[in-house]
LOVEX-521118 format. One record per atom (N, C-alpha, C, O, CB): y, x negated, z; residue in three letters; residue number from 0. Coordinates in Angstrom, 1 decimal, always signed. Glycine has a CB too. Layout:
N
v = Y	u = X	w = Z	aa = ALA	i = NUM;
...
***
This chain:
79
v = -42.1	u = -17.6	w = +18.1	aa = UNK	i = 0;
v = -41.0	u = -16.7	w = +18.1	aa = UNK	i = 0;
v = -40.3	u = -16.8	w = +19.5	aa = UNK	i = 0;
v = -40.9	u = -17.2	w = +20.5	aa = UNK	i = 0;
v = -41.4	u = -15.2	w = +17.8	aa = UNK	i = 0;
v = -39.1	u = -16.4	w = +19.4	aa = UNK	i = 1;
v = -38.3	u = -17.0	w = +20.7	aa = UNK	i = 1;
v = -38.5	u = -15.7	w = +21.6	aa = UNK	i = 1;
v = -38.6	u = -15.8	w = +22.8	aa = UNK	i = 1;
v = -36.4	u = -17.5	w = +20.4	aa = UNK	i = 1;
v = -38.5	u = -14.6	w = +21.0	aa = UNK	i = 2;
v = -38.6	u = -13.6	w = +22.1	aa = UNK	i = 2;
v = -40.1	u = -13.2	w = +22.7	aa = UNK	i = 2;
v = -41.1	u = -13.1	w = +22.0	aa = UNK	i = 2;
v = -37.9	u = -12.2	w = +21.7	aa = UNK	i = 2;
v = -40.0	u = -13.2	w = +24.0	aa = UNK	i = 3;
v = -41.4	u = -13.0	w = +24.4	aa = UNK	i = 3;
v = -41.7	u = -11.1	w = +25.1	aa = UNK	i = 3;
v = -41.0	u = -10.6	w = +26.0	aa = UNK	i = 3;
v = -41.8	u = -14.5	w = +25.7	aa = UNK	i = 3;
v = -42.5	u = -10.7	w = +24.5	aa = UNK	i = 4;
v = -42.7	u = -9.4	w = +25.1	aa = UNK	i = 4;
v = -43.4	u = -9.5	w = +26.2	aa = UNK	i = 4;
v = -44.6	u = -9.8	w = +26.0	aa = UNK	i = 4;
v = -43.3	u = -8.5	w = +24.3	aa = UNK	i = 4;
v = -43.1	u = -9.2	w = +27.6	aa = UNK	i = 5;
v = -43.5	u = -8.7	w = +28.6	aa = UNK	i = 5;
v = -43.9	u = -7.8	w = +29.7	aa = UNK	i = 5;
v = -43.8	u = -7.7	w = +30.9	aa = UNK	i = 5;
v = -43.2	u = -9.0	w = +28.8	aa = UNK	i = 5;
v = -44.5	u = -6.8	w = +28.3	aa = UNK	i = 6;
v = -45.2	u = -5.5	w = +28.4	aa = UNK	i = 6;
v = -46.1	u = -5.4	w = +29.5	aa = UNK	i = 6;
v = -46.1	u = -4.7	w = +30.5	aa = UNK	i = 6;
v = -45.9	u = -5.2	w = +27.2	aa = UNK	i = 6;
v = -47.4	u = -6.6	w = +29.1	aa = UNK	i = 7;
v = -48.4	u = -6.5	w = +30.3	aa = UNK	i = 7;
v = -48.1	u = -6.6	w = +31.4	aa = UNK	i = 7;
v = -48.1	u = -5.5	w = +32.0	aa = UNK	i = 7;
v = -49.2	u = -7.3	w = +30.3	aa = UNK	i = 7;
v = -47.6	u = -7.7	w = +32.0	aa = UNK	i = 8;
v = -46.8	u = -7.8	w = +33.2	aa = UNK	i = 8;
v = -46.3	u = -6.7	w = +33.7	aa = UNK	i = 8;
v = -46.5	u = -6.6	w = +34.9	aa = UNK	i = 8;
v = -45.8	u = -8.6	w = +32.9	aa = UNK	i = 8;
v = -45.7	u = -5.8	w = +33.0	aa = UNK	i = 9;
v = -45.3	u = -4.4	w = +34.1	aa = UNK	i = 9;
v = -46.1	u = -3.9	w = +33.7	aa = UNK	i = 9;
v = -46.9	u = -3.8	w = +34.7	aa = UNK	i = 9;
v = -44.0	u = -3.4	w = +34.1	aa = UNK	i = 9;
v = -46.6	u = -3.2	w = +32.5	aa = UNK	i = 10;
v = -48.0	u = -2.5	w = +33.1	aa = UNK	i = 10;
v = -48.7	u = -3.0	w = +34.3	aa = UNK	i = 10;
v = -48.4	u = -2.5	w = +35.4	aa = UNK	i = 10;
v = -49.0	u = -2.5	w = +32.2	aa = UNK	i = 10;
v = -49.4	u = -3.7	w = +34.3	aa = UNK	i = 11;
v = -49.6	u = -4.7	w = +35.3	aa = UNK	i = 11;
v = -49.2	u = -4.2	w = +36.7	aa = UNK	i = 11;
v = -49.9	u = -3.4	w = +37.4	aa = UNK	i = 11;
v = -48.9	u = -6.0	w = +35.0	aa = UNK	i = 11;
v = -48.3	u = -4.6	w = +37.1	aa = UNK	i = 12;
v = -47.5	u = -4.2	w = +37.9	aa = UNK	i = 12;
v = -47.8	u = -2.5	w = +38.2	aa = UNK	i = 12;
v = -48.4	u = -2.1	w = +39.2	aa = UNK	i = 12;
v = -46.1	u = -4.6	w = +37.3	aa = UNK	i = 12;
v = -47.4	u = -1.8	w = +37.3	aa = UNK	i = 13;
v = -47.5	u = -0.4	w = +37.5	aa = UNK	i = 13;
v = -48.7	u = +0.1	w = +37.6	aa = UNK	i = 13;
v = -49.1	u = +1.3	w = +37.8	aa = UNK	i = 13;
v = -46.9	u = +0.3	w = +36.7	aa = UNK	i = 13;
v = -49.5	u = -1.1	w = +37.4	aa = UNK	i = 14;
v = -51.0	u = +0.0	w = +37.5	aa = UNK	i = 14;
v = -51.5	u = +0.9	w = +36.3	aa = UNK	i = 14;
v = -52.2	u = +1.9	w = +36.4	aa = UNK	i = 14;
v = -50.7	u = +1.2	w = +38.8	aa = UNK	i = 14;
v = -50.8	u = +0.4	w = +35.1	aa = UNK	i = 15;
v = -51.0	u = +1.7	w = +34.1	aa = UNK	i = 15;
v = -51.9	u = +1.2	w = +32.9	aa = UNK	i = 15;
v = -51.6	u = +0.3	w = +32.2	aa = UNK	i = 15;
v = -49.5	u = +2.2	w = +33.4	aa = UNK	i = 15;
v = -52.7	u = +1.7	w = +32.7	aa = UNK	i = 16;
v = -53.3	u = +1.4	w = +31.4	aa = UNK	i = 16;
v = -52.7	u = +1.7	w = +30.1	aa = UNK	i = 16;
v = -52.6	u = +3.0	w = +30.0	aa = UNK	i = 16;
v = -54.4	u = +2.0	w = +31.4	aa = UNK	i = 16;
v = -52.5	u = +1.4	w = +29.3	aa = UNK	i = 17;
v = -51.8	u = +0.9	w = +27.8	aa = UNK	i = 17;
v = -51.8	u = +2.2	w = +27.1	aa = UNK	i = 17;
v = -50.8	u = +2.8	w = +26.6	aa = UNK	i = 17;
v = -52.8	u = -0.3	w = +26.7	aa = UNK	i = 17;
v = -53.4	u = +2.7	w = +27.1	aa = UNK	i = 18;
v = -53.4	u = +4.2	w = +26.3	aa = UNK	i = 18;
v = -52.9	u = +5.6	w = +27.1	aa = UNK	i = 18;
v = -52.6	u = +6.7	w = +26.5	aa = UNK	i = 18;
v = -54.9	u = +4.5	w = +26.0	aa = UNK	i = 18;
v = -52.8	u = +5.4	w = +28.3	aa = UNK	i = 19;
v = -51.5	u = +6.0	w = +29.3	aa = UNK	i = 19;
v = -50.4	u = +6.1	w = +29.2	aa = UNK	i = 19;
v = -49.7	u = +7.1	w = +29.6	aa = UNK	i = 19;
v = -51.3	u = +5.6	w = +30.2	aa = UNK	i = 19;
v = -50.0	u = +5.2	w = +28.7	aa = UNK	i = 20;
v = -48.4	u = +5.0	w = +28.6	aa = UNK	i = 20;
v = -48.2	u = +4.9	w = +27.2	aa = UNK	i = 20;
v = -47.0	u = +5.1	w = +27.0	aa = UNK	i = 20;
v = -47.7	u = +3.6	w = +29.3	aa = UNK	i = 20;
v = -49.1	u = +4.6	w = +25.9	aa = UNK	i = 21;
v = -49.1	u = +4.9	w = +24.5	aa = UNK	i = 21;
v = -48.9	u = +6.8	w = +24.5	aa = UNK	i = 21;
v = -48.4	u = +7.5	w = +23.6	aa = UNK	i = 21;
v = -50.7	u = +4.1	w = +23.8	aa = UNK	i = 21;
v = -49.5	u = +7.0	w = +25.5	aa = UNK	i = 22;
v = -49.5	u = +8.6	w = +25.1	aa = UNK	i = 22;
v = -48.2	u = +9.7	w = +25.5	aa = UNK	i = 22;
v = -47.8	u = +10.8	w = +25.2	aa = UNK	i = 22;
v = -50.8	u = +9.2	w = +25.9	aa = UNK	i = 22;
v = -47.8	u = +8.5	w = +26.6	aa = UNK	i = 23;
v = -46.7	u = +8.9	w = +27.3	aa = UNK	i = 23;
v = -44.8	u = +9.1	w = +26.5	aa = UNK	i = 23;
v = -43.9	u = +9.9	w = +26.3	aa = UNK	i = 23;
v = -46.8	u = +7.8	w = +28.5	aa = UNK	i = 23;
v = -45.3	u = +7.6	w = +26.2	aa = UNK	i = 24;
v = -43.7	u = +7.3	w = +25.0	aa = UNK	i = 24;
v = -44.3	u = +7.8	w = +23.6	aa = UNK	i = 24;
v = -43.6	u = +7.4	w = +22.6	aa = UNK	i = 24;
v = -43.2	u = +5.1	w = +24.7	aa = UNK	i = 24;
v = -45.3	u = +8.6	w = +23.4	aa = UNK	i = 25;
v = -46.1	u = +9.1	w = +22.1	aa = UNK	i = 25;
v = -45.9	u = +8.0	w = +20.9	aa = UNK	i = 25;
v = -45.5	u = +8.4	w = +19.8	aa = UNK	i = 25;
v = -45.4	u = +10.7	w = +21.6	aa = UNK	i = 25;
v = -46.3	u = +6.6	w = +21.1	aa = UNK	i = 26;
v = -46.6	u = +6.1	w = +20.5	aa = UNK	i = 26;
v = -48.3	u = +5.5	w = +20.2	aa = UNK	i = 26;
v = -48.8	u = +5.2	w = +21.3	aa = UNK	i = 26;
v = -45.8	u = +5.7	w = +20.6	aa = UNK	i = 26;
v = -48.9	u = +5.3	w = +19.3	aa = UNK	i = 27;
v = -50.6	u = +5.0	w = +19.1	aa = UNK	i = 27;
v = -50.7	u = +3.5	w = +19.9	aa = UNK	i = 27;
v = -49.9	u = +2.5	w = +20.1	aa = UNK	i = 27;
v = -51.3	u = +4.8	w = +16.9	aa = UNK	i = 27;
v = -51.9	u = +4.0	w = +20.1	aa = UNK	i = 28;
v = -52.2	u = +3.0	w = +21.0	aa = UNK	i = 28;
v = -52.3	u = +1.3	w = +20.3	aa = UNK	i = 28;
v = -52.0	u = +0.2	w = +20.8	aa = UNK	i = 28;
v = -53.7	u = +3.6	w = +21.6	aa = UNK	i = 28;
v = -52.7	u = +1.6	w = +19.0	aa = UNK	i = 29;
v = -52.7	u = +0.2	w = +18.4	aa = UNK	i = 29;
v = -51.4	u = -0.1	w = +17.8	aa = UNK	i = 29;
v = -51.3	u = -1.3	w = +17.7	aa = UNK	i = 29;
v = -53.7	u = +0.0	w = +17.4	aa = UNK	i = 29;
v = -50.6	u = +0.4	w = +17.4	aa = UNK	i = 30;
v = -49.3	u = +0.2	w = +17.4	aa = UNK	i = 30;
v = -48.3	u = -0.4	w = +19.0	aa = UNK	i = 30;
v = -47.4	u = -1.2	w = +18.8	aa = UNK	i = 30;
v = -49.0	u = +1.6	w = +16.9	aa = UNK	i = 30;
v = -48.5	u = +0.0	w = +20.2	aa = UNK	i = 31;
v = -48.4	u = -0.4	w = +21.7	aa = UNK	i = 31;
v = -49.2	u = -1.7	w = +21.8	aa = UNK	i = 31;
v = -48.7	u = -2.7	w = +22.4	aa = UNK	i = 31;
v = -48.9	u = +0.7	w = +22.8	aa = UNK	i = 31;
v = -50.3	u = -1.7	w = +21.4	aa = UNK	i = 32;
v = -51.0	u = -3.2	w = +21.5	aa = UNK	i = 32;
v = -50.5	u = -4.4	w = +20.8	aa = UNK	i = 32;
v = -50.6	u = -5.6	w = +21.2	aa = UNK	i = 32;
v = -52.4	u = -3.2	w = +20.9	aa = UNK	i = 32;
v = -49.9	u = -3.7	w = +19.4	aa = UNK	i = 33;
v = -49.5	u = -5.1	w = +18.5	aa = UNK	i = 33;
v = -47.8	u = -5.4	w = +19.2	aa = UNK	i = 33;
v = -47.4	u = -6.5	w = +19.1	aa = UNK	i = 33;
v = -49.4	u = -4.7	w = +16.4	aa = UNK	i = 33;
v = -47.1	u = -4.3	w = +19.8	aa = UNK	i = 34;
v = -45.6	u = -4.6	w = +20.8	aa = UNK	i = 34;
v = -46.4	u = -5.8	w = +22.0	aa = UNK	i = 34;
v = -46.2	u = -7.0	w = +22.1	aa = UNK	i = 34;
v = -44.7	u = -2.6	w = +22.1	aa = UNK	i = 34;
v = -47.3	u = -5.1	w = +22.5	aa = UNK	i = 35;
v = -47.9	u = -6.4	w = +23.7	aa = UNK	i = 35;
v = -48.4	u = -7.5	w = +23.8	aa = UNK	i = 35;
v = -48.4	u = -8.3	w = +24.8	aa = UNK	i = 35;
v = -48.8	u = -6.2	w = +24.3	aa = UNK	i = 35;
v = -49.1	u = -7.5	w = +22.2	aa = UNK	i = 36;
v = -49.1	u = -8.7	w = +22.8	aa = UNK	i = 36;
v = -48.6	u = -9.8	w = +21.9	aa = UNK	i = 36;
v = -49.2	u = -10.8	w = +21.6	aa = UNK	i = 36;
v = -50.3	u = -8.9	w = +23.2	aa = UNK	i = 36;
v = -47.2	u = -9.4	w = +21.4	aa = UNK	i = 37;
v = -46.5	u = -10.1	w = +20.8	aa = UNK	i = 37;
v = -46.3	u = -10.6	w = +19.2	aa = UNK	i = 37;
v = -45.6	u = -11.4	w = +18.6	aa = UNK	i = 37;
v = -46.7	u = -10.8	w = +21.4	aa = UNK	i = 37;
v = -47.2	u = -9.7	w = +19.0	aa = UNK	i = 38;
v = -47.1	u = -10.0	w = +17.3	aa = UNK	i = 38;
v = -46.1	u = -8.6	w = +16.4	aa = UNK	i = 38;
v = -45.9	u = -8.4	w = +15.2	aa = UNK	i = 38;
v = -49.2	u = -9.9	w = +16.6	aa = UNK	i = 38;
v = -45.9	u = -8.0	w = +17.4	aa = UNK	i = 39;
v = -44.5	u = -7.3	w = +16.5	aa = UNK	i = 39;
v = -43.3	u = -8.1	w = +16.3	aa = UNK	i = 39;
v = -42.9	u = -9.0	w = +17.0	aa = UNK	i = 39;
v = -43.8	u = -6.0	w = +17.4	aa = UNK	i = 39;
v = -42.8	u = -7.6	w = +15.0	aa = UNK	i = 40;
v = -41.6	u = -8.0	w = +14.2	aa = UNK	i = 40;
v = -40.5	u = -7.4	w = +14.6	aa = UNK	i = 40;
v = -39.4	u = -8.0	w = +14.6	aa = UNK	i = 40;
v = -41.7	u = -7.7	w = +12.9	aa = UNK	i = 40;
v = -40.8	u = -6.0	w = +15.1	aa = UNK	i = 41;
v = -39.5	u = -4.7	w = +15.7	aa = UNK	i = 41;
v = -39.9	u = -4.4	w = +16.6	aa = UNK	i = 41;
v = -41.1	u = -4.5	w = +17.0	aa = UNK	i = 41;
v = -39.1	u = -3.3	w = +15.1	aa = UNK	i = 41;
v = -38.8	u = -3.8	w = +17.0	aa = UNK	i = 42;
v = -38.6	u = -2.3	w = +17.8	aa = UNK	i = 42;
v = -38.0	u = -1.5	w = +17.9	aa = UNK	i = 42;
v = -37.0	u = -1.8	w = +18.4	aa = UNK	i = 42;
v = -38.5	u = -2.3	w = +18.7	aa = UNK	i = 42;
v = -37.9	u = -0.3	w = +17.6	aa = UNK	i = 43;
v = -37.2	u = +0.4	w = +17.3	aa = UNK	i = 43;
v = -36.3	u = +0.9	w = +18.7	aa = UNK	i = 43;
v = -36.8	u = +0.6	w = +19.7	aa = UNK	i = 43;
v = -38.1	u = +1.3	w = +16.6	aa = UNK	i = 43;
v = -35.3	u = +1.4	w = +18.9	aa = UNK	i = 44;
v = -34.7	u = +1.6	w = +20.3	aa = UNK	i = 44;
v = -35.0	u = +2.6	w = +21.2	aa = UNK	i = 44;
v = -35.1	u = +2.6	w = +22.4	aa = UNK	i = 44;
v = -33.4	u = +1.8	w = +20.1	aa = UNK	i = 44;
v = -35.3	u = +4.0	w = +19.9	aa = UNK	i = 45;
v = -36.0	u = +4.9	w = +20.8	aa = UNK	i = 45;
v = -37.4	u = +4.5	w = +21.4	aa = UNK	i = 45;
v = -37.7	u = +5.1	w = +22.4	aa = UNK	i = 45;
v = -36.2	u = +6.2	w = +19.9	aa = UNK	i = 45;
v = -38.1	u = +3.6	w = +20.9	aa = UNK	i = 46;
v = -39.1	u = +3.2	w = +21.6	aa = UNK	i = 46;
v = -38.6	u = +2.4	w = +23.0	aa = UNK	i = 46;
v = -38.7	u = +2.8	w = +24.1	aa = UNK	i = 46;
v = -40.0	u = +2.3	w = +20.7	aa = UNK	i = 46;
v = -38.0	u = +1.4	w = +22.6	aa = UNK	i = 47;
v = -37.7	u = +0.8	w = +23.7	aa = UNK	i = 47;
v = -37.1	u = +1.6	w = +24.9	aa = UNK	i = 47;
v = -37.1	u = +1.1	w = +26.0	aa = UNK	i = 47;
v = -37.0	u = -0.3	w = +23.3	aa = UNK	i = 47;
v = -36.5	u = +3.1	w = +24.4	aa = UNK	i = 48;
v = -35.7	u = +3.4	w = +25.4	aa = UNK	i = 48;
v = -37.4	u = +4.3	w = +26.2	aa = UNK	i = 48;
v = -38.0	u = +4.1	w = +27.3	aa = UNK	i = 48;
v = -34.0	u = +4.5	w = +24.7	aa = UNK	i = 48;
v = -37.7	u = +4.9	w = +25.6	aa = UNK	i = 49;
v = -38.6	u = +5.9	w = +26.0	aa = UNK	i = 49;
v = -39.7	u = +4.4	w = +26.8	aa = UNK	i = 49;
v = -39.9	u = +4.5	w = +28.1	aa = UNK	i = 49;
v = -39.3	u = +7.2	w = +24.3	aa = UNK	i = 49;
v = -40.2	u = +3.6	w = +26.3	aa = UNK	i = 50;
v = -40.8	u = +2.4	w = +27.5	aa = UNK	i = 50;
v = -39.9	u = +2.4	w = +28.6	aa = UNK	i = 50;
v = -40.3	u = +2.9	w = +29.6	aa = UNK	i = 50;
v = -40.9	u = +0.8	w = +27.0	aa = UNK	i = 50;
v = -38.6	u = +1.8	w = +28.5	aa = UNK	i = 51;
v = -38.2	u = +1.9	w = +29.4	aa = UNK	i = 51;
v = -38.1	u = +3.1	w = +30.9	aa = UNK	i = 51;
v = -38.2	u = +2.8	w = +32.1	aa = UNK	i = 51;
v = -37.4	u = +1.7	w = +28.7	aa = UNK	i = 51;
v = -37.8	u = +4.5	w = +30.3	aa = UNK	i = 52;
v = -37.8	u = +5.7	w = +31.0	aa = UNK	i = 52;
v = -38.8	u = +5.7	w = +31.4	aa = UNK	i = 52;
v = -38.9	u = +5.9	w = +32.6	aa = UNK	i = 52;
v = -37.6	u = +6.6	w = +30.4	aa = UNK	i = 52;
v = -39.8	u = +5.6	w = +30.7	aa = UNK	i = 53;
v = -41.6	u = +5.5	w = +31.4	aa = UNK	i = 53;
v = -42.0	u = +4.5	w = +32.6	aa = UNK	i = 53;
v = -42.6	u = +4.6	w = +33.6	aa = UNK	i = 53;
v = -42.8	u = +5.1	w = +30.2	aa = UNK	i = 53;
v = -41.3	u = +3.5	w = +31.8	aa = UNK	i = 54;
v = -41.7	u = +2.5	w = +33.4	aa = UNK	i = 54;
v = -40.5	u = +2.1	w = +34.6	aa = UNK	i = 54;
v = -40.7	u = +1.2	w = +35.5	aa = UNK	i = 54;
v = -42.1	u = +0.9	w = +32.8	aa = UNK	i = 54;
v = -39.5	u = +2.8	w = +34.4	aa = UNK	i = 55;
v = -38.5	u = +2.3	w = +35.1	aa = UNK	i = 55;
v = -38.2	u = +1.4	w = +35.1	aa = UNK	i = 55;
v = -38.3	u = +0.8	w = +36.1	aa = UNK	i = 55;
v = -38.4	u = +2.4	w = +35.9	aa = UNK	i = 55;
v = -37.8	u = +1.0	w = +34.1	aa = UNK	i = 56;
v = -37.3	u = -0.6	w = +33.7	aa = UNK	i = 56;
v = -35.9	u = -0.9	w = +32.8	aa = UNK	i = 56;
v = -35.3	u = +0.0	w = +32.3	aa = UNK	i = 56;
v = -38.6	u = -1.2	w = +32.8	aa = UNK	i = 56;
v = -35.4	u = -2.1	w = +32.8	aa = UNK	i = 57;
v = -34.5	u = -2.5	w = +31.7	aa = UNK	i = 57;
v = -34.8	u = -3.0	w = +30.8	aa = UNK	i = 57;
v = -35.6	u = -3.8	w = +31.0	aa = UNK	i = 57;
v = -33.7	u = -3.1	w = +31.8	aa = UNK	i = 57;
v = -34.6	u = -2.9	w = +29.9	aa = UNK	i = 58;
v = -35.1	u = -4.1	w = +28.5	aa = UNK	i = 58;
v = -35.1	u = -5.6	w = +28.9	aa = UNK	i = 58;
v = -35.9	u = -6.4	w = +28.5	aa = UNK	i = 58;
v = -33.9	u = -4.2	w = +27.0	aa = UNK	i = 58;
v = -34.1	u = -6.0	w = +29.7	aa = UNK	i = 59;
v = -34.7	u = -7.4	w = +29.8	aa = UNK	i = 59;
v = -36.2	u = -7.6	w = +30.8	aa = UNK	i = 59;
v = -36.8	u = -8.6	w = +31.0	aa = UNK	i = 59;
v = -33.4	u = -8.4	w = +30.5	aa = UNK	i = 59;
v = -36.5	u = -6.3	w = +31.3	aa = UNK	i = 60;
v = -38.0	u = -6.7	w = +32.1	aa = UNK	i = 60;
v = -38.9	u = -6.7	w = +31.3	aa = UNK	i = 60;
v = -40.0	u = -7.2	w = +31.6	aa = UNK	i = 60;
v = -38.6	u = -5.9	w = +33.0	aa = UNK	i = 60;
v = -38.6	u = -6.0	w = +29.7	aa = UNK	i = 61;
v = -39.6	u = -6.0	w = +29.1	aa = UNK	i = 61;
v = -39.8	u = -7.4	w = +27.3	aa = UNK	i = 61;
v = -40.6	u = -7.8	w = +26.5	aa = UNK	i = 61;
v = -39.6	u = -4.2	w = +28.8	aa = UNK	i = 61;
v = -38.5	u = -7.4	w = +27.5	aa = UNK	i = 62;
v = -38.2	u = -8.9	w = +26.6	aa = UNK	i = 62;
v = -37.3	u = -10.1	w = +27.2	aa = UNK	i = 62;
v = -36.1	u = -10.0	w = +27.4	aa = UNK	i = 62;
v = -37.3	u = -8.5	w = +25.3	aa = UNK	i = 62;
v = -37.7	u = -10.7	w = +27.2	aa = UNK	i = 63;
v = -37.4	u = -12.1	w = +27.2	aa = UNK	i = 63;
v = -36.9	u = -13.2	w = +25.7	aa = UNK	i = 63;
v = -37.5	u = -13.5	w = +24.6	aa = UNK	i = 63;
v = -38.7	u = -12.5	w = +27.8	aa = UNK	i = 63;
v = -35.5	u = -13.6	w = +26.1	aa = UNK	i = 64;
v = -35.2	u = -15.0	w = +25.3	aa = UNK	i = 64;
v = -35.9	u = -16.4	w = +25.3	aa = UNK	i = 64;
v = -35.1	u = -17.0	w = +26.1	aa = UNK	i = 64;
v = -34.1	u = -15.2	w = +25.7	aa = UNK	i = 64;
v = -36.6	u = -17.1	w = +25.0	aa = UNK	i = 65;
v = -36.9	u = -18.2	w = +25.2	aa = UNK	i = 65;
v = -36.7	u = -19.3	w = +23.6	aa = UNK	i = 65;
v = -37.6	u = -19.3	w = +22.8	aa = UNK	i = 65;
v = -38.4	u = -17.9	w = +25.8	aa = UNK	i = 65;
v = -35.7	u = -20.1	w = +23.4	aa = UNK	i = 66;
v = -35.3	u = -20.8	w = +22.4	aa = UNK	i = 66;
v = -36.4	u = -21.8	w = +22.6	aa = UNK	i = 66;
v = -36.9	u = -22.4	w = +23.5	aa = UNK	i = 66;
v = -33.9	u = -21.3	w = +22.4	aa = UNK	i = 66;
v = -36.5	u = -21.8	w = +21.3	aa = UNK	i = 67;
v = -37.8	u = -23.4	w = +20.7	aa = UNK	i = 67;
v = -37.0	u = -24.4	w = +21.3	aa = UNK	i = 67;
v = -35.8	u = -24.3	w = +21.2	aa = UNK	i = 67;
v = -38.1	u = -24.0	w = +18.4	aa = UNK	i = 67;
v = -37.6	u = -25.3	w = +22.0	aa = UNK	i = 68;
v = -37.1	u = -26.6	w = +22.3	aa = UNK	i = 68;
v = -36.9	u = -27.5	w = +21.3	aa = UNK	i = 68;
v = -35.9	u = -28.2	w = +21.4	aa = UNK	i = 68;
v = -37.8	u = -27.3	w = +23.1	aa = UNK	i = 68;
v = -37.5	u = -27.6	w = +20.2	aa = UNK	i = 69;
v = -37.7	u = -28.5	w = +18.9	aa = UNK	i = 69;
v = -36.3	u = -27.7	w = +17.9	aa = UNK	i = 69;
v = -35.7	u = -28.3	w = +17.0	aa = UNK	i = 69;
v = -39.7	u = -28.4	w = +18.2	aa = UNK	i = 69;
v = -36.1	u = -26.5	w = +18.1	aa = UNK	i = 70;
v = -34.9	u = -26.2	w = +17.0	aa = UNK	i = 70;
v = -33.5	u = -26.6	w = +17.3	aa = UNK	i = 70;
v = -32.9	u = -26.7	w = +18.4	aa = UNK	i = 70;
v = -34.7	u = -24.7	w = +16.8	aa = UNK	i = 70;
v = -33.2	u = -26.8	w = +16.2	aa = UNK	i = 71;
v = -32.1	u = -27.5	w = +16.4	aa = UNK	i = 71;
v = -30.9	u = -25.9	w = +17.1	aa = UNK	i = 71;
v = -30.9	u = -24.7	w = +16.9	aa = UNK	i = 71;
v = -31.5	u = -28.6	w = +14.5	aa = UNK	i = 71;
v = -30.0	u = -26.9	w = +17.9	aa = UNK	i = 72;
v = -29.0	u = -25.6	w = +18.8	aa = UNK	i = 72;
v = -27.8	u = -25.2	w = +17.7	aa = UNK	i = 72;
v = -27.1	u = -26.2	w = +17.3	aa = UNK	i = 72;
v = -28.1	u = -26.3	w = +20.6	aa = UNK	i = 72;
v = -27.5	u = -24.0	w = +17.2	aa = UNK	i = 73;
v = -26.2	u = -24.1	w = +16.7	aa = UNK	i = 73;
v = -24.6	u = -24.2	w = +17.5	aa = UNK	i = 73;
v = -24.3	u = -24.1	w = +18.7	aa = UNK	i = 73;
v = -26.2	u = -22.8	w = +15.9	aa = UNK	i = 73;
v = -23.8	u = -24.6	w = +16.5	aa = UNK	i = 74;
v = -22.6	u = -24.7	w = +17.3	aa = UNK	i = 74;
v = -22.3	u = -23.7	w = +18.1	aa = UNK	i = 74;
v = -22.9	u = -22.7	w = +17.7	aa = UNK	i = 74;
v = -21.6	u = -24.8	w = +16.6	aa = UNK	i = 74;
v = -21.7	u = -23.5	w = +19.1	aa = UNK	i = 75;
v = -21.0	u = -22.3	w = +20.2	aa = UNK	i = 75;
v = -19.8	u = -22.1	w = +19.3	aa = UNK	i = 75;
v = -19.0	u = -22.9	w = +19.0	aa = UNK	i = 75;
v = -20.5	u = -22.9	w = +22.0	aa = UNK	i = 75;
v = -19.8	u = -20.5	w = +18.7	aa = UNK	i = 76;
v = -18.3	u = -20.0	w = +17.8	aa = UNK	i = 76;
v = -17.1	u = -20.5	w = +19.3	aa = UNK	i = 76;
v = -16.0	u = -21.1	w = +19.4	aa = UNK	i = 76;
v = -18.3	u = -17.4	w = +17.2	aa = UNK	i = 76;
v = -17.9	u = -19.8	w = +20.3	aa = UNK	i = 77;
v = -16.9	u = -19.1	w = +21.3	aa = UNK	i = 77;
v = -16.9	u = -19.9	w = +22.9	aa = UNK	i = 77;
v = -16.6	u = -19.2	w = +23.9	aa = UNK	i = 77;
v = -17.4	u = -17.3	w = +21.5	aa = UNK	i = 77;
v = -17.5	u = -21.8	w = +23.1	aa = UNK	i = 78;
v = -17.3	u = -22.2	w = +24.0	aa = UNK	i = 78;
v = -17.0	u = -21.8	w = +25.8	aa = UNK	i = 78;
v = -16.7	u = -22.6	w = +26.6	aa = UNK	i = 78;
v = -16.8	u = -22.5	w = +23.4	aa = UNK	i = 78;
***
């Protein structure tokens, strides 16, 4: 998948343990584990906003774009 979650990394960074900050944005801790380590499908915004608020961060610190090299590129609509 092209987007990469880069949850740990600021935890990391912040010094915070997972079930800390699961308790914080009141989401379960195994539900925060499957966002981390990349096997979520979603996110919902209020989550992302409330991560965000908690860690002082933007969404792009916590997701990343990265395109498959092997997929083919679509056309640019807008050059």
């Amino acid at each position: 998948m092209p987007i990469i979650v880069t949850l740990d990394v600021v935890l990391a960074r912040r010094k915070l343990k997972l079930g800390e900050l699961a308790e914080r944005v009141d989401v379960t801790p195994p539900n925060l584990s499957i966002l981390k380590t990349g096997k979520a499908k979603a996110i919902r915004f209020s989550t992302l906003e409330a991560l965000c608020r908690e860690l002082a961060c933007q969404p792009g610190d916590l997701l990343r774009f990265e395109p498959d090299p092997d997929e083919d590129r679509p056309t640019l609509l807008f050059p």
